[in-house]
MARBA-995663 format. One line per 3 residues: their letters; for each residue x, y, z of N, C-alpha, C, O, CB. Coordinates in nm, 3 decimals, padded with zeros to 5 digits. Atoms other than C-alpha are relative to their C-alpha. Glycine has a CB too. Layout:
residues N
A = X/Y/Z/X/Y/Z/X/Y/Z/X/Y/Z/X/Y/Z | ...
end
This chain:
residues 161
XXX = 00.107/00.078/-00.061/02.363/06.152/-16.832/-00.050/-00.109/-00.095/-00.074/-00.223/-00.054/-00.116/00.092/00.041 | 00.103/00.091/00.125/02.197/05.984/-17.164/00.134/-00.112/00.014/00.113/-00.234/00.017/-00.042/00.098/-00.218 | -00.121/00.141/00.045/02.576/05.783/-17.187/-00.011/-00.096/00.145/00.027/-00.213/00.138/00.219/00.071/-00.026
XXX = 00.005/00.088/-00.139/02.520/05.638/-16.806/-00.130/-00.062/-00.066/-00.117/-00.184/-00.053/-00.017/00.091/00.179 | 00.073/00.128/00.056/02.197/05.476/-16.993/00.056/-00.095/-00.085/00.061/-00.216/-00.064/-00.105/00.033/-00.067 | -00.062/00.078/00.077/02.359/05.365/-17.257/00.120/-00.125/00.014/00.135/-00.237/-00.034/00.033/00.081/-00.061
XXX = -00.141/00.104/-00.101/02.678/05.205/-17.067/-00.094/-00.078/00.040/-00.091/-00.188/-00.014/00.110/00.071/00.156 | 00.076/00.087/-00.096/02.414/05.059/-16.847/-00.087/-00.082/-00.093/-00.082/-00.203/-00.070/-00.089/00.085/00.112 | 00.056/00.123/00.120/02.194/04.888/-17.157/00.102/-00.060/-00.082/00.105/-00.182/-00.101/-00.105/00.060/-00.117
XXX = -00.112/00.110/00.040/02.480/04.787/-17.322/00.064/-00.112/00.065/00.050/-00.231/00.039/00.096/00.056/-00.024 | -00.039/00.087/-00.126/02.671/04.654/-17.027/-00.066/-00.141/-00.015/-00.017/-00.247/-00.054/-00.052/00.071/00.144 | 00.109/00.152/-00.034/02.339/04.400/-16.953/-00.019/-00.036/-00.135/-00.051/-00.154/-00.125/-00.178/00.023/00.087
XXX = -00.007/00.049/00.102/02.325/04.351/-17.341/00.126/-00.126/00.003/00.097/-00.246/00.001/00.010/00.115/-00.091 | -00.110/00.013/00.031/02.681/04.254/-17.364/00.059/-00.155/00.111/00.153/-00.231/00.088/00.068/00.157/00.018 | -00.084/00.035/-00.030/02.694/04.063/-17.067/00.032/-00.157/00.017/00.086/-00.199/00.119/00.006/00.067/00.077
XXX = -00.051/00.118/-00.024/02.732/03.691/-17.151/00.035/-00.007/-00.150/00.015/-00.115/-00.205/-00.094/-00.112/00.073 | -00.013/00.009/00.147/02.834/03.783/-17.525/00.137/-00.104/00.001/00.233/-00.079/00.074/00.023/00.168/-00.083 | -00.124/00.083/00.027/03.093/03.469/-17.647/00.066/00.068/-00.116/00.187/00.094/-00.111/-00.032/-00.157/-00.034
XXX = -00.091/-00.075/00.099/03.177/03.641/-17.970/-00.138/00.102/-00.029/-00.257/00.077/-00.009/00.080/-00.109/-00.156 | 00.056/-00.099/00.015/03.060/03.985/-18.079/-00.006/00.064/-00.080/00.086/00.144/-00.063/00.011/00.046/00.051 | 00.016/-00.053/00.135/02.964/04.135/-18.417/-00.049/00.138/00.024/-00.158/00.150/00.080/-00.097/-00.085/-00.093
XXX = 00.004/-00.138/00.031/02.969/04.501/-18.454/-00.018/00.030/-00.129/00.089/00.015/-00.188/00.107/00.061/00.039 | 00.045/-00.004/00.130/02.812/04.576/-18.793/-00.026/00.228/-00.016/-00.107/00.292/00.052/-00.185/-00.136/-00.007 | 00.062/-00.153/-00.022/02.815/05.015/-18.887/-00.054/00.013/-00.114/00.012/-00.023/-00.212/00.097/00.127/00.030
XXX = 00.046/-00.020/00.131/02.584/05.102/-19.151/00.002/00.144/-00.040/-00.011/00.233/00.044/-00.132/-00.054/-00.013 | 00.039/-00.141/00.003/02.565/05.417/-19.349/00.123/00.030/-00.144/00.220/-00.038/-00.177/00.029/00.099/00.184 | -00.058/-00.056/00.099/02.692/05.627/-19.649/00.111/00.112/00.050/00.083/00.212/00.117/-00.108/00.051/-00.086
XXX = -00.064/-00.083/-00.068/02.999/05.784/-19.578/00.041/00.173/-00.075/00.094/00.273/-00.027/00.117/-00.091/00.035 | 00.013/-00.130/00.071/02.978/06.056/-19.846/-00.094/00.099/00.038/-00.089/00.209/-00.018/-00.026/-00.022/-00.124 | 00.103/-00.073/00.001/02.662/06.195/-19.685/00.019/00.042/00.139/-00.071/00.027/00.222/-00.127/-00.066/-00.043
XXX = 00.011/-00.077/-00.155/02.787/06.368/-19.359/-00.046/-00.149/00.119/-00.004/-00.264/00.128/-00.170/00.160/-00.007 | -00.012/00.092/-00.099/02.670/06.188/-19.082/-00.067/-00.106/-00.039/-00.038/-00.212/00.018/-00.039/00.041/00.120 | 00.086/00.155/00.074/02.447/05.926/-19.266/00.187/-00.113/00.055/00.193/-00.233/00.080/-00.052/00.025/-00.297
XXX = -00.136/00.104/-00.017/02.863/05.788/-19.193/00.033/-00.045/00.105/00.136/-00.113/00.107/00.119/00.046/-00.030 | -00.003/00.007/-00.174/02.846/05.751/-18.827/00.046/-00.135/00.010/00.163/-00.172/00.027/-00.160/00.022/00.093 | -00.055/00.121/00.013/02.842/05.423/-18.841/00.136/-00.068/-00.104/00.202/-00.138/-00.028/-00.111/-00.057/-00.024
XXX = -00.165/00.011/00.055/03.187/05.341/-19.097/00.080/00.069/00.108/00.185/00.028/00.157/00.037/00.086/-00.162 | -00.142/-00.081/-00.047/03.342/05.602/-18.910/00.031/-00.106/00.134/00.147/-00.141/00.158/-00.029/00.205/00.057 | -00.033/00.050/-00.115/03.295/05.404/-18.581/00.060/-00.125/00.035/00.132/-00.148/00.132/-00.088/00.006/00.053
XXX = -00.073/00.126/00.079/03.389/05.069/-18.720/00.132/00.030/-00.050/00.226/-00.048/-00.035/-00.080/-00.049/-00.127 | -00.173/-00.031/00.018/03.704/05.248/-18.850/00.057/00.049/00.079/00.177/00.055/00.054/00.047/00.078/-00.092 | -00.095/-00.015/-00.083/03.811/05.374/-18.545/-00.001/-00.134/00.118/00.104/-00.152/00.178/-00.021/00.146/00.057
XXX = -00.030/00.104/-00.021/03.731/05.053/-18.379/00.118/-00.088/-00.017/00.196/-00.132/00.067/-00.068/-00.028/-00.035 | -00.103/00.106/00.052/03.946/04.843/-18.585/00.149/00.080/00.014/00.254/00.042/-00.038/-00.038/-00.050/-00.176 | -00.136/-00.032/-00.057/04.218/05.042/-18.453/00.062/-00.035/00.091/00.179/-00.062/00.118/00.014/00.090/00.023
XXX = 00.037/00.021/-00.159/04.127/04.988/-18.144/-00.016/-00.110/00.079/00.002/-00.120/00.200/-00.104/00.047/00.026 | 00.021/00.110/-00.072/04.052/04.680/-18.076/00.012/-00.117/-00.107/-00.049/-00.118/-00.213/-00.135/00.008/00.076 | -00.019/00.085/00.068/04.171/04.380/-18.206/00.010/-00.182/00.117/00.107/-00.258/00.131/00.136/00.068/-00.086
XXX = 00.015/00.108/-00.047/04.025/04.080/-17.984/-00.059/-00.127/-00.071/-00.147/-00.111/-00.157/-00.057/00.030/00.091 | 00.041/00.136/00.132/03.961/03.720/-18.162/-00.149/-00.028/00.015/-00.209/-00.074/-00.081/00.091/-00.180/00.027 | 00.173/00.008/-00.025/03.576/03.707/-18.006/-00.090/00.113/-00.043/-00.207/00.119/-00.004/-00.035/-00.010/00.155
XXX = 00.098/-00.119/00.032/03.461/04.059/-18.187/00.034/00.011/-00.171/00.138/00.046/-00.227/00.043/00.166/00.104 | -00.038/-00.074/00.162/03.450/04.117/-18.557/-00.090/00.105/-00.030/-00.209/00.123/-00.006/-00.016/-00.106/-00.137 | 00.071/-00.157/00.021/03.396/04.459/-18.679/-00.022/00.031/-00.151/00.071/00.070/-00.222/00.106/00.132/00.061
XXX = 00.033/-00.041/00.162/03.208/04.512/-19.042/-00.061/00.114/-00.051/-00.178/00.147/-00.029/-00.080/-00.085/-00.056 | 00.053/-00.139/00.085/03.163/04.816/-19.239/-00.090/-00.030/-00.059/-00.044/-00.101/-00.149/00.080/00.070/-00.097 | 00.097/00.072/00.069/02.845/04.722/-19.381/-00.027/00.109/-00.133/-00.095/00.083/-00.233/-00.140/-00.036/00.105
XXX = 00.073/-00.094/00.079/02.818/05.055/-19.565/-00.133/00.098/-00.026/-00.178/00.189/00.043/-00.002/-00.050/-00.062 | 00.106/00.003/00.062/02.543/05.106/-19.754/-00.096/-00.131/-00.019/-00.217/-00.131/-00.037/00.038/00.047/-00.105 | 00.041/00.133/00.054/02.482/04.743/-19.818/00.044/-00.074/00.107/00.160/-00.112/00.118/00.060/-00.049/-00.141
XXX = -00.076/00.083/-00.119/02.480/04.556/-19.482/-00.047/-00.112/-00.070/00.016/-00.213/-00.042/-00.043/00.016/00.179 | 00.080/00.178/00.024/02.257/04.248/-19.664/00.090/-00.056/-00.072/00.073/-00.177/-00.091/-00.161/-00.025/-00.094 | -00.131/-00.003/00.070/02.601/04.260/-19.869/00.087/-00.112/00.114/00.188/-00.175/00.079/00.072/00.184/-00.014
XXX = -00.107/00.097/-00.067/02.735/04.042/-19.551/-00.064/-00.081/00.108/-00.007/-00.127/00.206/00.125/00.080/00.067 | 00.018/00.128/-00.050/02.469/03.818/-19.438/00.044/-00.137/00.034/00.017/-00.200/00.137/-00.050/-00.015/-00.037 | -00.064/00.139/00.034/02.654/03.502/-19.546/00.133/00.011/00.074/00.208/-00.086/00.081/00.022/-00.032/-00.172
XXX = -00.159/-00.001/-00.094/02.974/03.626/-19.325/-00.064/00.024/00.114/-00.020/-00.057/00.196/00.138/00.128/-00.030 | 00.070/00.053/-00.140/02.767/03.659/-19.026/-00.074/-00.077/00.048/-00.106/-00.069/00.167/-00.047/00.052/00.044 | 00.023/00.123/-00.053/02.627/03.367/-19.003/00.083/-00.098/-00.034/00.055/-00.216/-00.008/-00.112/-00.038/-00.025
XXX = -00.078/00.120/-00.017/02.910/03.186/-19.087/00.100/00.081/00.128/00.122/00.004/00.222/00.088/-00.063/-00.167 | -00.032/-00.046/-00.144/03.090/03.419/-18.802/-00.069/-00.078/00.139/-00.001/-00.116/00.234/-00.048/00.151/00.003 | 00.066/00.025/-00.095/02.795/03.301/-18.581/00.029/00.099/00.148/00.047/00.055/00.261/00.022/-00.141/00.009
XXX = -00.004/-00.074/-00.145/02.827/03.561/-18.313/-00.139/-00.033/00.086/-00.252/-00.061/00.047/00.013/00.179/-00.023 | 00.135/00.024/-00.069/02.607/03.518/-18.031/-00.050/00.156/00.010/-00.168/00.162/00.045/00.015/-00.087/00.162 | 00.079/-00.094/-00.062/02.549/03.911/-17.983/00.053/00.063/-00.166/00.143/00.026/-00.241/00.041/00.077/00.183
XXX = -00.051/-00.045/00.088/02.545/04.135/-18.251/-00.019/00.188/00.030/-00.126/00.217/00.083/-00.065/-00.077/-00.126 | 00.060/-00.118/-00.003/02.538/04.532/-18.241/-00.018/00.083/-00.120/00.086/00.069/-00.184/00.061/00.064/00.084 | 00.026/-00.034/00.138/02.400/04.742/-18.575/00.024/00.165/00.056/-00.028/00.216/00.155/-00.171/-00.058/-00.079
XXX = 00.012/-00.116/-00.004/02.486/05.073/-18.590/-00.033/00.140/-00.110/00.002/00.134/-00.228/00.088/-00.001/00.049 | 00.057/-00.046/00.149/02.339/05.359/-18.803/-00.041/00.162/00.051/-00.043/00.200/00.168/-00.166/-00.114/-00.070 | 00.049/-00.145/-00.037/02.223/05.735/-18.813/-00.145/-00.081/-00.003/-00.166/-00.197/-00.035/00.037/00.158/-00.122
XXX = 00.119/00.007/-00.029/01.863/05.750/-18.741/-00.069/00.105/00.002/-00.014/00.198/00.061/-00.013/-00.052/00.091 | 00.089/-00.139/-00.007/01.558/06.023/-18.795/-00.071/-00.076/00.107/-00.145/-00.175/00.101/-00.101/00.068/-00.152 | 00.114/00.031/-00.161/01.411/05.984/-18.434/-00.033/00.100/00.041/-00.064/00.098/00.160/00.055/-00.067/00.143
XXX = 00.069/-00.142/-00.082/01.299/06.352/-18.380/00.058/00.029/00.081/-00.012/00.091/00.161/-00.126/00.004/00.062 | -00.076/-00.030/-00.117/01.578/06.398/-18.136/00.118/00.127/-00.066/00.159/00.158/-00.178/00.077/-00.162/00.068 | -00.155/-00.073/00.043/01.869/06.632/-18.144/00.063/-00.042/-00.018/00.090/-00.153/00.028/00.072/00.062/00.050
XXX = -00.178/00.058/00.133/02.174/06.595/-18.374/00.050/-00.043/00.115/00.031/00.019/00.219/00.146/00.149/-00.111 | -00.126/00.089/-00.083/02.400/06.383/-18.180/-00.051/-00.083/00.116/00.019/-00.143/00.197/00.118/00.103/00.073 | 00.040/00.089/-00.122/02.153/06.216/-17.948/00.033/-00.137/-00.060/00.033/-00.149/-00.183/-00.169/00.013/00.053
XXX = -00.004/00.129/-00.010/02.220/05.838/-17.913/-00.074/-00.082/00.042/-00.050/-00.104/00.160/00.068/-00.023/00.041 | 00.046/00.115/-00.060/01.986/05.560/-17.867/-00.003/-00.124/-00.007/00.019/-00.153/-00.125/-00.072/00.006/00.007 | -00.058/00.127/-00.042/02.021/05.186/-17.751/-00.188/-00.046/-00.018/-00.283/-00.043/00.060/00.110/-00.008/00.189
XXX = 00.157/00.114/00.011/01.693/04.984/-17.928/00.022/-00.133/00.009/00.112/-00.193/-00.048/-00.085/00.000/-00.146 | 00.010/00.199/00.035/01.630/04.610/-17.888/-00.033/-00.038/-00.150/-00.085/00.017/-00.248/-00.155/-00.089/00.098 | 00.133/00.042/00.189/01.523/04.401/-18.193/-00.116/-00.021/00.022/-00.193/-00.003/-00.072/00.014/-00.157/-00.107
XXX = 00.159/00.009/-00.030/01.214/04.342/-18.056/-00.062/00.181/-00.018/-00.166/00.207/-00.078/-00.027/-00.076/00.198 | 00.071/-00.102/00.028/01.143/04.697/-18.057/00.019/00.073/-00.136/-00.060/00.147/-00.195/00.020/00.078/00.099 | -00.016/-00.047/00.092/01.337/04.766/-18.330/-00.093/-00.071/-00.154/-00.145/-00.008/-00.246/00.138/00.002/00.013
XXX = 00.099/00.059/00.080/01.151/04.533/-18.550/-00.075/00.113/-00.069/-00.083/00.173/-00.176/-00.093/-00.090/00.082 | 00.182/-00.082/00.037/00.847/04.723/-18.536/00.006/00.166/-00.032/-00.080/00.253/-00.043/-00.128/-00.008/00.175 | -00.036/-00.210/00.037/00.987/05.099/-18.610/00.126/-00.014/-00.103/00.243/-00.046/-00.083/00.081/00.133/00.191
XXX = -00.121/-00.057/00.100/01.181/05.170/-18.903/00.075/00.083/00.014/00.037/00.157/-00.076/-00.024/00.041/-00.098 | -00.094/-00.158/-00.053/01.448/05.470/-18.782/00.083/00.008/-00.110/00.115/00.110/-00.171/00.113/00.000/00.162 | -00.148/-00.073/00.090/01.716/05.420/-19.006/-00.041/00.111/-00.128/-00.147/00.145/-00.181/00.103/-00.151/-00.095
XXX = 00.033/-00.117/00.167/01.768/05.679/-19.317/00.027/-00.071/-00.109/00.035/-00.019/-00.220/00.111/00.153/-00.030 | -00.023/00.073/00.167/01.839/05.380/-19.567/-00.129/-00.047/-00.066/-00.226/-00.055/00.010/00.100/-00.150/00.000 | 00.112/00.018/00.073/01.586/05.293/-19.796/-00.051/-00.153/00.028/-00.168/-00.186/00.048/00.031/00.033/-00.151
XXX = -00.007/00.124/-00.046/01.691/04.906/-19.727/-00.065/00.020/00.139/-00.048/00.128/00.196/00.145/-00.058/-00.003 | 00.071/-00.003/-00.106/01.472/04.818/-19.416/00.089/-00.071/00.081/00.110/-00.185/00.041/-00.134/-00.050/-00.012 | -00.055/00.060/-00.047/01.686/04.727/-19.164/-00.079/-00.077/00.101/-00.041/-00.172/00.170/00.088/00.063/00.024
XXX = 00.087/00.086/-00.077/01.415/04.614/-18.991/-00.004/-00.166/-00.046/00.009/-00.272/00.014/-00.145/00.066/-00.013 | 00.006/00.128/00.071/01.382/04.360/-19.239/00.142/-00.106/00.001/00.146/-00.229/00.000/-00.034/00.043/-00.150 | -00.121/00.075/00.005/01.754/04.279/-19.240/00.010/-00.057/00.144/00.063/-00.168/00.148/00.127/00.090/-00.044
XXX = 00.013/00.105/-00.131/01.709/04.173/-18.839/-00.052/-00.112/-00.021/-00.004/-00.224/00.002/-00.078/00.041/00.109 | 00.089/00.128/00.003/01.434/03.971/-18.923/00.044/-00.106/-00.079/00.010/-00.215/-00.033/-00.131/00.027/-00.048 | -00.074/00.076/00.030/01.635/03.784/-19.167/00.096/-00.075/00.060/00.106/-00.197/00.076/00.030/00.041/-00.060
XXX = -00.094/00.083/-00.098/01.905/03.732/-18.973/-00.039/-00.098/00.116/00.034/-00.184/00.164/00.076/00.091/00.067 | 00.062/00.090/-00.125/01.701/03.568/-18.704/-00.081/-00.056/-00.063/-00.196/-00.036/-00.024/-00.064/00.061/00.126 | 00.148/00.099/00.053/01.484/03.356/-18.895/00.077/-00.133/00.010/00.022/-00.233/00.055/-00.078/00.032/-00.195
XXX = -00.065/00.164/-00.049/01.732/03.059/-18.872/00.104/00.017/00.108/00.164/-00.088/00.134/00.088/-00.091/-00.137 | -00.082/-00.049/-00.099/01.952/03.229/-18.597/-00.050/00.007/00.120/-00.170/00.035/00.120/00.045/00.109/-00.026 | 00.049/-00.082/-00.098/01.905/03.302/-18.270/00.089/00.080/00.074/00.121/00.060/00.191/-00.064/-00.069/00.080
XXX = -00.071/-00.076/-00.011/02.115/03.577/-18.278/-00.036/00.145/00.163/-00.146/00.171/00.213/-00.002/00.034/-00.159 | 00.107/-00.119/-00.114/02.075/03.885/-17.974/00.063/00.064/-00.074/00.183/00.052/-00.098/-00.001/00.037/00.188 | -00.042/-00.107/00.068/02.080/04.156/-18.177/-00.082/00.168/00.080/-00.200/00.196/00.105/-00.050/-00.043/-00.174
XXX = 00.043/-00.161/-00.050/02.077/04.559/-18.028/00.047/00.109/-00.116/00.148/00.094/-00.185/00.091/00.048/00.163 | -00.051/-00.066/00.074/02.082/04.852/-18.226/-00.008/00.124/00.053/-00.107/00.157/00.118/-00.041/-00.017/-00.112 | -00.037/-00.135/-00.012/02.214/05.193/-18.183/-00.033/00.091/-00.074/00.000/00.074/-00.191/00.104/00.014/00.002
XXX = 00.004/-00.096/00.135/02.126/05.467/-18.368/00.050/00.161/00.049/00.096/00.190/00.159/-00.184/00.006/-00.071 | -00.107/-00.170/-00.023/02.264/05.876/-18.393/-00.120/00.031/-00.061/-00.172/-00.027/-00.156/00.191/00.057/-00.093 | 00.094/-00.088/00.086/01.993/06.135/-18.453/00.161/00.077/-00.131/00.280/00.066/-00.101/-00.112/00.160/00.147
XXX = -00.097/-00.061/00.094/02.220/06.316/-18.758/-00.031/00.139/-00.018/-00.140/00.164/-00.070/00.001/-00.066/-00.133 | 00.046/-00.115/00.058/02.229/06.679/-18.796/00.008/00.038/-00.105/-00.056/00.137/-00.142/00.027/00.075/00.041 | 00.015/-00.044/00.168/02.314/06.685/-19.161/00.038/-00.100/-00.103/00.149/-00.153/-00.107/00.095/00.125/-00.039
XXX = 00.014/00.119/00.079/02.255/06.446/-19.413/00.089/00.049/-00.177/00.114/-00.024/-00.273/-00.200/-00.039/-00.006 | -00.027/-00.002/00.133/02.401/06.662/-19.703/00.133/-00.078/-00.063/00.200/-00.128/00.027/00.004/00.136/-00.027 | -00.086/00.024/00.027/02.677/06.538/-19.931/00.124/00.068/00.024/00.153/00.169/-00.040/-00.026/-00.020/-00.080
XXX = -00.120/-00.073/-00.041/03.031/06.609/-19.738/00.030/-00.151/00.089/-00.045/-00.223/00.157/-00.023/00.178/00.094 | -00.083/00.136/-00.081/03.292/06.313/-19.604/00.023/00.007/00.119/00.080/-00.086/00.175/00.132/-00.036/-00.041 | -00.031/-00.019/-00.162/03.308/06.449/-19.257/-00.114/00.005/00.105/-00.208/00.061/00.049/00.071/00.133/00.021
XXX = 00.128/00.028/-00.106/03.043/06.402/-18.956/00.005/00.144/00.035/00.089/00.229/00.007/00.018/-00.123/00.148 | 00.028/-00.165/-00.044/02.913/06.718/-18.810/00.077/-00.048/00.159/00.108/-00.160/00.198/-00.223/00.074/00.005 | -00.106/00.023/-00.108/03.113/06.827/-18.454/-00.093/-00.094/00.087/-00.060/-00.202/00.135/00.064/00.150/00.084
XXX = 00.087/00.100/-00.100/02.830/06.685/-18.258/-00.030/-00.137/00.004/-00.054/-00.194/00.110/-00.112/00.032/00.002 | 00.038/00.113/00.026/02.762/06.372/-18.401/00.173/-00.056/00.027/00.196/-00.163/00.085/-00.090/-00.015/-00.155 | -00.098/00.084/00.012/03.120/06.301/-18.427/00.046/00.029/00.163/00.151/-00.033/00.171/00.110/00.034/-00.135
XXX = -00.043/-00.011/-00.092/03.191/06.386/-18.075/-00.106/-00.112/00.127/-00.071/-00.171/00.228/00.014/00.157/00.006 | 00.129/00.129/-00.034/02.880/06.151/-17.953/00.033/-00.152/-00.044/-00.007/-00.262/-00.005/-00.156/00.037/-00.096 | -00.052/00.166/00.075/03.048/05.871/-18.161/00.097/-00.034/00.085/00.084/-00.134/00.155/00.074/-00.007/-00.171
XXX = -00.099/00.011/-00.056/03.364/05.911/-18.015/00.018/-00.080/00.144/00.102/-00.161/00.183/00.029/00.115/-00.001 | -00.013/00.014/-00.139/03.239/05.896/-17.649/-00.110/-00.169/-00.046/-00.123/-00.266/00.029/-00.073/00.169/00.126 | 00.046/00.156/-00.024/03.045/05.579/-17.754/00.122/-00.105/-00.059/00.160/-00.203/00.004/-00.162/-00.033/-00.094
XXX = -00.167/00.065/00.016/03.367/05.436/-17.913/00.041/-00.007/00.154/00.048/-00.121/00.200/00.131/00.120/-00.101 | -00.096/00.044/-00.138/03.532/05.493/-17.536/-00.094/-00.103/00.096/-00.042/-00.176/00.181/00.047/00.159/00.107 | 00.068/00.112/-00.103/03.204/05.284/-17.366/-00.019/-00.103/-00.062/-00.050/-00.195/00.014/-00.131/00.027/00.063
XXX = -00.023/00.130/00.037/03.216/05.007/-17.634/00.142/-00.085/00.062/00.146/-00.204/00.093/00.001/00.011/-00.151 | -00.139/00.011/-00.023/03.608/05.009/-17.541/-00.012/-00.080/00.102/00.022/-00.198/00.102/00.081/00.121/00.023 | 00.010/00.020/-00.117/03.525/04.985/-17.208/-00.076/-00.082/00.083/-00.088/-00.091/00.205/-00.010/00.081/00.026
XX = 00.158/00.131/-00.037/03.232/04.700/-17.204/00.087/-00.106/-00.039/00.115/-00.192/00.044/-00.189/00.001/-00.120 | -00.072/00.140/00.075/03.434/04.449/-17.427/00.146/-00.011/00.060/00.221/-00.102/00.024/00.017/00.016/-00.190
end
């Protein structure tokens, strides 16, 4: 049920995107803090169209300001684990407008702040995704839930672009 929202805000996100920046943030040594790399690396398997570029941002997405705005995408999507008080593997679809104003991610860097950068001489549409995470400890593999929540949003990015 929650992925028929998500398809459906993405979808109307997505749908006059000319080129499309997929950005995943996150530490991939720390369990699911990796959600995002992992999904960017099965992406780039996956899809290889000339209007989407897909960046591992890491740990350090402000590490590739200067390649997305010389990219210039008109849409961009950020992806990241998130402490939102939800259950491990829930998924949610924020605006920047809302995201702005709520800090979720688990990096110390404010990604809030890194939107607001990006749009200060841009007028980028930027949405962000986030994964509640059920375990943040140090281990290279996502927990089953989170990684099975990734997966099925991997098949509705697939399936939008």
């Amino acid at each position: 049920m929650i992925f028929i929202s998500i398809k459906n805000d993405l979808s109307e996100f997505l749908q006059d995107y000319e080129k499309l920046l997929i950005l995943g943030v996150g530490n991939e040594l720390k369990c699911d803090d990796g959600v995002g790399p992992f999904i960017i690396k099965k992406l780039e398997k996956e899809l290889s169209e000339d209007n989407i570029v897909l960046i591992n941002g890491e740990t350090v997405p402000e590490n590739f300001t200067g390649k997305i705005k010389k990219d210039n995408p008109s849409h961009i999507i950020i992806l990241d684990a998130c402490l939102m008080d939800e259950e491990p593997g829930t998924v949610k679809v924020v605006s920047s407008e809302n995201f702005v104003n709520i800090g979720i991610s688990t990096h110390s860097m404010s990604l809030s702040y890194f939107v607001k950068y990006l749009t200060r001489e841009h007028d980028f549409k930027i949405i962000f995704i986030g994964i509640e995470p059920e375990s943040m400890d140090y281990n290279e593999n996502l927990t089953e839930v989170v990684e099975k929540n990734a997966l099925e949003l991997i098949k509705i990015i697939k399936g939008i672009v």
